[in-house]
N, C-alpha and C positions, 0 to 999 in steps of 0.2 A: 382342565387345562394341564397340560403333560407340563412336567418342570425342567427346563432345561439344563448343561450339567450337569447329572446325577450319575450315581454310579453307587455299585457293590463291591465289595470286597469280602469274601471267605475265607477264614483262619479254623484251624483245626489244633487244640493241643492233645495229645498222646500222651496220657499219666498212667499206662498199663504199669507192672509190675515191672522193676529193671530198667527203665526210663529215667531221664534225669527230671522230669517233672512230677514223678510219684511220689516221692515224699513233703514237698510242698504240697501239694494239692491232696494230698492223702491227711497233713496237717489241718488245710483249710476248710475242708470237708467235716474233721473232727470238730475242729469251733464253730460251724454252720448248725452242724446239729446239735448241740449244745445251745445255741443262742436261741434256735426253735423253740426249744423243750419251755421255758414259760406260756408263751404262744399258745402251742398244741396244750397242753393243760389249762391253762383260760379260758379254752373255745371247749372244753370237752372233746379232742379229736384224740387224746387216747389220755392214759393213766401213765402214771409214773411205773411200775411194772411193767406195761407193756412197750414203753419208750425204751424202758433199759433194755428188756428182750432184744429188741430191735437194731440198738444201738450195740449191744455184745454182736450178734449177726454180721452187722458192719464192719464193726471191727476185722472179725475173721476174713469175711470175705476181701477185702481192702488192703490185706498185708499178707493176702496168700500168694505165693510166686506165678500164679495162674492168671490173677486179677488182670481184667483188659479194662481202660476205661478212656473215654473221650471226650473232648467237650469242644462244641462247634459256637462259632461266632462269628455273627455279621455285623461290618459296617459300613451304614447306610450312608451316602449324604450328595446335596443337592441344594443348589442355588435357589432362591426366591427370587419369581419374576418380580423387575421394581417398576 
């Protein structure tokens, strides 16, 4: 049964390089992967050596004036029939 009222909404944030949202989300991105790294070493999904490799990569890539990055977001919502 289709839900009546409903609707989407799409947000797009732009954290490229030179944006006002790239150093916050360039912030939150460094404590995301941080917070991982027990995680990923618990589960055996990589080594402590090869997180750092990864995480140096990041680094670079993320604070080079070239960096393009975006993050999409929908929000859903919708009435329950009563």
């Amino acid at each position: 049964m289709p839900v009546p009222a409903c609707g989407t909404k799409a947000y797009l944030i732009d954290f490229s390089a030179g944006t006002p949202a790239h150093a916050v989300w360039s912030q939150n991105l460094k404590v995301g992967f941080m917070l991982l790294l027990p995680f990923l070493l618990k589960h055996d999904v990589t080594t402590q050596e090869e997180f750092d490799e990864l995480y140096e990569q990041f680094l670079l890539e993320i604070l080079d004036e070239r960096f393009c990055g975006i993050c999409f977001f929908l929000t859903v919502w919708g009435k329950k029939p009563t």
